[in-house]
C-alpha positions as CSV (number, residue, x, y, z in Angstrom):
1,X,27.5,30.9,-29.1
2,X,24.0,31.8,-30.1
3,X,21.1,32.9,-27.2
4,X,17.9,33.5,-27.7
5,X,15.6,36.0,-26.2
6,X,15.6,40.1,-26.8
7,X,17.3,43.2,-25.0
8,X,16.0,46.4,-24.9
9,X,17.8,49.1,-26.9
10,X,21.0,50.0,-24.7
11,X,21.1,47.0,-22.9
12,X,23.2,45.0,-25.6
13,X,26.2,44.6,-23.4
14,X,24.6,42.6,-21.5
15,X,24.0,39.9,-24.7
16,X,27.1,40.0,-25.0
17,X,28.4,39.3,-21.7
18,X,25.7,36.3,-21.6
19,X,27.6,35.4,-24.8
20,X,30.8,35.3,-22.9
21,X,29.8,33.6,-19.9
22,X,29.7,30.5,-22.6
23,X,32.4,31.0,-24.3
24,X,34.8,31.9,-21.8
25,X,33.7,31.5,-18.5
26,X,31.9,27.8,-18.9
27,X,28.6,28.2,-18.6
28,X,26.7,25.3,-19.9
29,X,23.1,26.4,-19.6
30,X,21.9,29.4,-17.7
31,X,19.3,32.0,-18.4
32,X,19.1,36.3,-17.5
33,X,16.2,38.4,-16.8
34,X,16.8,42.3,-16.0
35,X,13.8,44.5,-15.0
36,X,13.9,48.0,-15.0
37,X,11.0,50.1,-13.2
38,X,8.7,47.3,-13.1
39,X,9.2,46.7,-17.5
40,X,11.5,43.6,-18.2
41,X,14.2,44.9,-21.0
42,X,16.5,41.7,-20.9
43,X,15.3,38.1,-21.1
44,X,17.9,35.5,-22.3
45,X,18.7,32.1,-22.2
46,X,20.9,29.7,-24.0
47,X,22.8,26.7,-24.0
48,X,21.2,22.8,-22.8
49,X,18.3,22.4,-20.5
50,X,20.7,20.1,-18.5
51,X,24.3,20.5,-17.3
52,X,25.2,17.0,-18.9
53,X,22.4,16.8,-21.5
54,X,21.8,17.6,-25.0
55,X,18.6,19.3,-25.3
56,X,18.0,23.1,-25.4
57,X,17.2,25.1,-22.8
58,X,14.2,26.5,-23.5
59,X,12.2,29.8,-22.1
60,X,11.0,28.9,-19.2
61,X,13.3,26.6,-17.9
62,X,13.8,26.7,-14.2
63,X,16.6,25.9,-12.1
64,X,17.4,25.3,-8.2
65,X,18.7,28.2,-6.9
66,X,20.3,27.3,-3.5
67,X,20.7,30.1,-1.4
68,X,18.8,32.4,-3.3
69,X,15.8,30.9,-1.8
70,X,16.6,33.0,1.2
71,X,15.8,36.5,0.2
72,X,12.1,34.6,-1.2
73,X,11.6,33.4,2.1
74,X,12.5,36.4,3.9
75,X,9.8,38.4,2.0
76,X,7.5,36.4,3.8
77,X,8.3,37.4,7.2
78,X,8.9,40.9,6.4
79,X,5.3,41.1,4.6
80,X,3.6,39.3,7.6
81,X,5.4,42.3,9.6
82,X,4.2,44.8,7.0
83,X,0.5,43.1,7.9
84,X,0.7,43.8,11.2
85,X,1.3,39.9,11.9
86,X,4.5,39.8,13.3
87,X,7.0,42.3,15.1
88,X,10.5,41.8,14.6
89,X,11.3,42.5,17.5
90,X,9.4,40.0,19.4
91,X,11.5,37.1,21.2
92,X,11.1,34.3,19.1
93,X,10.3,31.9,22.5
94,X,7.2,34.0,22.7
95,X,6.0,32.7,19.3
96,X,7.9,29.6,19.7
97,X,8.1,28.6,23.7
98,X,10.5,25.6,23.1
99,X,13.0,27.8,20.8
100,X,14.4,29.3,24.4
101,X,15.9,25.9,25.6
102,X,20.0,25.9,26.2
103,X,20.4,29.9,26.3
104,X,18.3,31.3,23.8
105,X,15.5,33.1,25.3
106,X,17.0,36.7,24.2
107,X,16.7,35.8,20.5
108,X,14.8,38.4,18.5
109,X,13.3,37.4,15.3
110,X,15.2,40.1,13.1
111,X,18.1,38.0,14.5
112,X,17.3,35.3,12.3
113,X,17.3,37.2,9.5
114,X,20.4,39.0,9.9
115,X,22.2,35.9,10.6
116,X,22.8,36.9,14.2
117,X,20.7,33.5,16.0
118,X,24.2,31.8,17.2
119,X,23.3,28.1,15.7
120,X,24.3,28.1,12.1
121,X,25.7,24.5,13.1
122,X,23.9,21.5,14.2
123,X,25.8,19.3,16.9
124,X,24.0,16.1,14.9
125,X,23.4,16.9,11.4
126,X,20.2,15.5,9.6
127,X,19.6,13.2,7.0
128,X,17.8,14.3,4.2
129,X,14.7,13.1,5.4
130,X,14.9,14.5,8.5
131,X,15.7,17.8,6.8
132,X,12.5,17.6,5.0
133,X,10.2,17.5,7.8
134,X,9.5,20.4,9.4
135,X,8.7,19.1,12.8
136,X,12.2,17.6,13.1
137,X,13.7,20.1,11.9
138,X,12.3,22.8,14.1
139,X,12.9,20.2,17.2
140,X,16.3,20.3,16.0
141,X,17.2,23.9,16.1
142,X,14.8,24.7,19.2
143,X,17.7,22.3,21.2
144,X,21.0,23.2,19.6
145,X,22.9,25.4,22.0
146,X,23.9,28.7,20.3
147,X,27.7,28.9,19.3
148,X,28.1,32.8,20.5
149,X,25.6,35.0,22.5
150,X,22.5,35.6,20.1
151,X,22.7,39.1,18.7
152,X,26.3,39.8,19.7
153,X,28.1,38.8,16.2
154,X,26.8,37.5,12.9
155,X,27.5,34.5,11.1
156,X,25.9,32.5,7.7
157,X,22.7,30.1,8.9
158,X,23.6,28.4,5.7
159,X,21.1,25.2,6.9
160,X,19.8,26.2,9.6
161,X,18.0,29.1,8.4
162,X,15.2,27.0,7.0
163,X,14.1,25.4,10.3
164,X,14.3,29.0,12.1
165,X,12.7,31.0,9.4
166,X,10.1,27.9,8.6
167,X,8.6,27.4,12.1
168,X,8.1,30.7,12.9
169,X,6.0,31.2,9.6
170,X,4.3,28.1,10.6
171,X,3.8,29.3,14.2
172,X,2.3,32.8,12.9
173,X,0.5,31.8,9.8
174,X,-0.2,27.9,10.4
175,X,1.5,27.5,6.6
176,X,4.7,26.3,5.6
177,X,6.5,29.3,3.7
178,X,6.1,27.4,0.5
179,X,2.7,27.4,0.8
180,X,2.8,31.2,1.7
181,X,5.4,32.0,-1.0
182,X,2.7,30.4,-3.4
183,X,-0.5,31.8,-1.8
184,X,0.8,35.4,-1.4
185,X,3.7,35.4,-3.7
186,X,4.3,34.0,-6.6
187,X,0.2,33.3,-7.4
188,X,-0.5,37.6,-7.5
189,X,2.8,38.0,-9.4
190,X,2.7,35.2,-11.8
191,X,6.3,34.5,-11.2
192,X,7.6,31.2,-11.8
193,X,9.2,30.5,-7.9
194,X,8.6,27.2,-5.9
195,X,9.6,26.3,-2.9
196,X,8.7,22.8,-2.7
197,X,8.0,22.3,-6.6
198,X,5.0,20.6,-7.5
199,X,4.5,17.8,-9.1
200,X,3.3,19.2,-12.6
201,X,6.4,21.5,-12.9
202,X,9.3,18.9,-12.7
203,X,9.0,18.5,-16.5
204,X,10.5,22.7,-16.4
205,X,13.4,21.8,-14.7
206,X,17.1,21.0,-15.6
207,X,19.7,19.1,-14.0
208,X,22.5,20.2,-11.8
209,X,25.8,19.8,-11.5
210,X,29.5,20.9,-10.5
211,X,30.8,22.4,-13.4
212,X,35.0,23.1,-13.4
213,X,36.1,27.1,-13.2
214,X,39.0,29.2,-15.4
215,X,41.7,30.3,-13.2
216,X,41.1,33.4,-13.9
217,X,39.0,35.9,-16.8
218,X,39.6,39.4,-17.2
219,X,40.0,40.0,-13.4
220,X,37.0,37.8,-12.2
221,X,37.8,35.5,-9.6
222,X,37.0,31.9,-10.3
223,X,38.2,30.1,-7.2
224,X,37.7,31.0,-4.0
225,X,40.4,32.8,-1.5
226,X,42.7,30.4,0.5
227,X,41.2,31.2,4.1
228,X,37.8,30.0,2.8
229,X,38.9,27.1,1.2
230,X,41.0,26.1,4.3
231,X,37.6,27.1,6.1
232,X,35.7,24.7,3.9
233,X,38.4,21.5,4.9
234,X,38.5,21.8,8.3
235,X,35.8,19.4,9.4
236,X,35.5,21.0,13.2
237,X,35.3,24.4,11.3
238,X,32.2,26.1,11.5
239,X,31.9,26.6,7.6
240,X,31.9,22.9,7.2
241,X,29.3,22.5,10.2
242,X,27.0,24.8,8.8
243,X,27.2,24.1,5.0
244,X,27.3,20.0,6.8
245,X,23.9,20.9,8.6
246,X,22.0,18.8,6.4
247,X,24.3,15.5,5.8
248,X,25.1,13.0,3.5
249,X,24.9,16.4,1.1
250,X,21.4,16.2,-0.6
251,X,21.1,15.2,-4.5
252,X,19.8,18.3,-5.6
253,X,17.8,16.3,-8.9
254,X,15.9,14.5,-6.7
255,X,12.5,14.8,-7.7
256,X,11.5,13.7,-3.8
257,X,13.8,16.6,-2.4
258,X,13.2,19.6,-4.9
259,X,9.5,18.7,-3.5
260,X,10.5,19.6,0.2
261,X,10.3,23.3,1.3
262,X,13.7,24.4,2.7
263,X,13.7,28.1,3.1
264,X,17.3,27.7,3.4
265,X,18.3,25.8,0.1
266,X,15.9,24.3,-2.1
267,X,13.6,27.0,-4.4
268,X,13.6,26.5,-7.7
269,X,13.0,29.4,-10.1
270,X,13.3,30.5,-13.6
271,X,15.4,34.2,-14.0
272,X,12.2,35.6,-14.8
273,X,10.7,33.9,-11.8
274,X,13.5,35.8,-9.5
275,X,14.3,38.8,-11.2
276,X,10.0,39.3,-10.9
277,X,9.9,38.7,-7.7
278,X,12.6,41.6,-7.0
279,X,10.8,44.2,-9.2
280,X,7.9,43.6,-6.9
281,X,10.2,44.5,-4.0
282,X,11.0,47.8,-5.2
283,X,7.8,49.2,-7.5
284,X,4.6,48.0,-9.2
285,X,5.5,45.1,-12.0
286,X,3.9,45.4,-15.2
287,X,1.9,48.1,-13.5
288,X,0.6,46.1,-11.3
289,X,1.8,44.1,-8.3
290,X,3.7,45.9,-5.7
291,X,4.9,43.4,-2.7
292,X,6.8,45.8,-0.5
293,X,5.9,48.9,0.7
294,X,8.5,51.5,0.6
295,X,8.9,51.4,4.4
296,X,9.2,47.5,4.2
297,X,12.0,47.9,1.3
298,X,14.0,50.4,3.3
299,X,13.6,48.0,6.3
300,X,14.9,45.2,4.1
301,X,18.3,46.8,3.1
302,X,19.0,48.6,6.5
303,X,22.5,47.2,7.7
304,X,21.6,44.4,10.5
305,X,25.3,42.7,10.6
306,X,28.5,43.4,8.7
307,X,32.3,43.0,8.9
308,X,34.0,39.5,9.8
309,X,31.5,36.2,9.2
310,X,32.0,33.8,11.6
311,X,30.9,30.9,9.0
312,X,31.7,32.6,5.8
313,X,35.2,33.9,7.2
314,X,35.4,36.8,4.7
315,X,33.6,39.8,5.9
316,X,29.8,39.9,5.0
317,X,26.5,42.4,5.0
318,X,23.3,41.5,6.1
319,X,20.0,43.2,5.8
320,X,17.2,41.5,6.9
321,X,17.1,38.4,5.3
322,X,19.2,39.9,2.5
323,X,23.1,40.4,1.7
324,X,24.2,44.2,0.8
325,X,26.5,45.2,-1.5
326,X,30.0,44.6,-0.8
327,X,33.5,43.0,-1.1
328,X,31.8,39.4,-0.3
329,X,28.6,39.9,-2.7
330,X,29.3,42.8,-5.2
331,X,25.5,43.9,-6.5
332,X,25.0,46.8,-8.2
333,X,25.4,49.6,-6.0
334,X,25.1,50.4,-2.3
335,X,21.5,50.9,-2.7
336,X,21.2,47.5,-4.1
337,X,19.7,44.4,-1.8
338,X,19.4,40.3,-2.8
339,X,21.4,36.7,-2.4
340,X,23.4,34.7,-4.5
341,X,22.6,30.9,-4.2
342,X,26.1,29.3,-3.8
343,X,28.2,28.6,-6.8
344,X,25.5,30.1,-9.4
345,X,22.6,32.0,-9.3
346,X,22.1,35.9,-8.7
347,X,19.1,37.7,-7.5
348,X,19.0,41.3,-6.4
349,X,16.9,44.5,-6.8
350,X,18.4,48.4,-7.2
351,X,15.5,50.9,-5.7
352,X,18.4,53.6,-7.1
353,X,17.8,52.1,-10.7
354,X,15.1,50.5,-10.6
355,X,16.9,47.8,-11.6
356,X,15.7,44.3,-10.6
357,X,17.8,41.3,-11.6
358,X,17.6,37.2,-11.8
359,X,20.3,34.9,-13.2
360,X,20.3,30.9,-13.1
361,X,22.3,28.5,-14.3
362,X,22.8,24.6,-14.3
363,X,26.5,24.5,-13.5
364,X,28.1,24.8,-9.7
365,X,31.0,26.6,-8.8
366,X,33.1,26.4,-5.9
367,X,32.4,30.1,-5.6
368,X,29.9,30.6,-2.3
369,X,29.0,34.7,-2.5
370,X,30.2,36.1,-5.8
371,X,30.2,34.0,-9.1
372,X,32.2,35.3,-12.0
373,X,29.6,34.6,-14.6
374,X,27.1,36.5,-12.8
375,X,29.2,39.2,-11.9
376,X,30.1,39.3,-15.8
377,X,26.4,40.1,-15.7
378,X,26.4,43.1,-13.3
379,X,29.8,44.4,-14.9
380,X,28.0,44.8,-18.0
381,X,24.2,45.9,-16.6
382,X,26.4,48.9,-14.5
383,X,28.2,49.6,-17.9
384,X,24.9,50.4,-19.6
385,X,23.6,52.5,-16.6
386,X,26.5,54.5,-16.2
387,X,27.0,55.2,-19.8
């Protein structure tokens, strides 16, 4: 399999576990982009632009990212309370009053972040369109009844997140986080990250798809454990109500719904785009742009939640906004802070490093926290540290 793009000197194992990914591990198109204090020294990309298409993907191509849209959008709250804009500790019903209906005045705004809010489940899902529009959704989530005391236990706001986070940007800022993420964001770094992709990009990006997993490669896991799967079929479960949030399931190559702004679900970025925005996190980029202040990026990765995930099942980590290193989301080390987006992409930053890192892909796993190709990745990036 031949990629394209350039390593820095050292950095070759990473090539060739790209390489692999194709070879062995399916990946149909996908691209990699490492930073390392603030300089990029990996940029690849291979295979087709599309996961059931023909032509090449090319640099620049950009890709949704699911989940990893989360640790984007919570660099907006957490730069609005490096501002002086917003105090994490503030009860949300004081910046939202009709957010304390059915018990859920005591909610804190780092509790949204760290998954602790109690309503990762809607008891009426929305349609898509519903989804899309930020006044509905906010109603929706300012009703729902929390499923455990807010702040008592944690549990993945898989949906849900993008209605909580959303309206209190909006009820702060008077933007919609997209517009924020561009404004403040990705304008100053000239990363390539959307949420809610304008109309003059959707030429940039490929199509999406479920893509089938080896049993097994070198010790990587390919299919998720059993308790998650059950998790996952259990319609009254609440993994399937909070992945079933937004319902029927959205098509993800809908030009219509890549152009909403779901906090949650929806960015689109290329693995420069991501892996940029992390650098920025942790030190200046290019010399340049710094987005987090080292008091902010210590606040980031201090442990809000961990141990057993009421949604996720498996035991989880939780920063603000961002999953930690371990078992359920292996990164690089324990300094290390970022989100997978479910079944593909990767991106995370290493303030121990400086190592910032963005992989996307075309092709869905089952996998929800830890994909084998992008752990391939990480395998080989800690190799070339370590050695």
């Amino acid at each position: 399999m031949d990629v394209n793009g350039a390593v820095a000197e050292g950095f070759e194992p990473v090539r060739e576990a790209f390489v692999r990914n194709f070879e062995v591990l399916g990946d149909r198109g996908a691209a990699v982009t490492v930073y390392r204090d603030g300089r990029k020294v990996v940029d690849l990309w291979g295979g087709t632009k599309d996961v059931d298409g023909t032509a090449p993907w090319e640099h620049g191509t950009a890709q949704i990212v699911r989940s990893a849209t989360k640790g984007v959008a919570a660099a907006v709250v957490l730069m609005l309370r490096q501002r002086g804009e917003l105090d994490l500790d503030a009860p949300v019903g004081e910046l939202w009053p009709e957010y304390k209906a059915a018990g859920k005045e005591r909610t804190l705004v780092r509790h949204l972040l760290a998954h602790r809010a109690g309503v990762p489940v809607l008891d009426r899902p929305l349609t898509v369109a519903e989804a899309a529009d930020p006044d509905l959704g906010a109603a929706a989530v300012a009703a729902q009844a929390p499923v455990w005391e807010p702040g008592s236990a944690h549990g993945y706001h898989a949906q849900t997140y993008s209605w909580l986070v959303g309206e209190v940007v909006r009820r702060v800022t008077g933007r919609s986080v997209g517009q924020w993420i561009a404004d403040e964001i990705a304008g100053p770094l000239g990363a390539d990250v959307w949420l809610g992709l304008p109309e003059g990009e959707t030429g940039r990006v490929g199509r999406v798809g479920k893509v089938e997993a080896p049993e097994a490669a070198n010790g990587l896991r390919t299919r998720p454990k059993r308790a998650v799967a059950d998790a996952y079929a259990d319609r009254d479960s609440l993994t399937r109500r909070a992945f079933g949030a937004i319902s029927p399931t959205p098509d993800e190559n809908d030009p219509v719904y890549q152009a909403a702004a779901l906090p949650a679900s929806n960015g689109i970025a290329t693995a420069d785009g991501l892996a940029r925005f992390y650098a920025s996190l942790i030190g200046e980029v290019d010399g340049g742009t710094r987005l987090f202040t080292p008091e902010t990026m210590e606040l980031a990765r201090a442990e809000q939640s961990a141990g057993p995930d009421r949604v996720l099942v498996i035991g989880t980590r939780f920063g603000l906004g961002y999953m930690l290193h371990g078992s359920a989301s292996p990164l690089l080390s324990d300094a290390s802070f970022g989100h997978p987006g479910r079944g593909g992409a990767l991106g995370f930053a290493d303030p121990e490093s400086g190592i910032a890192f963005g992989y996307v892909t075309n092709g869905f796993r089952k996998s929800v926290t830890a994909d084998p190709r992008a752990q391939a990745l990480v395998r080989a990036l800690r190799g070339v540290l370590e050695a």
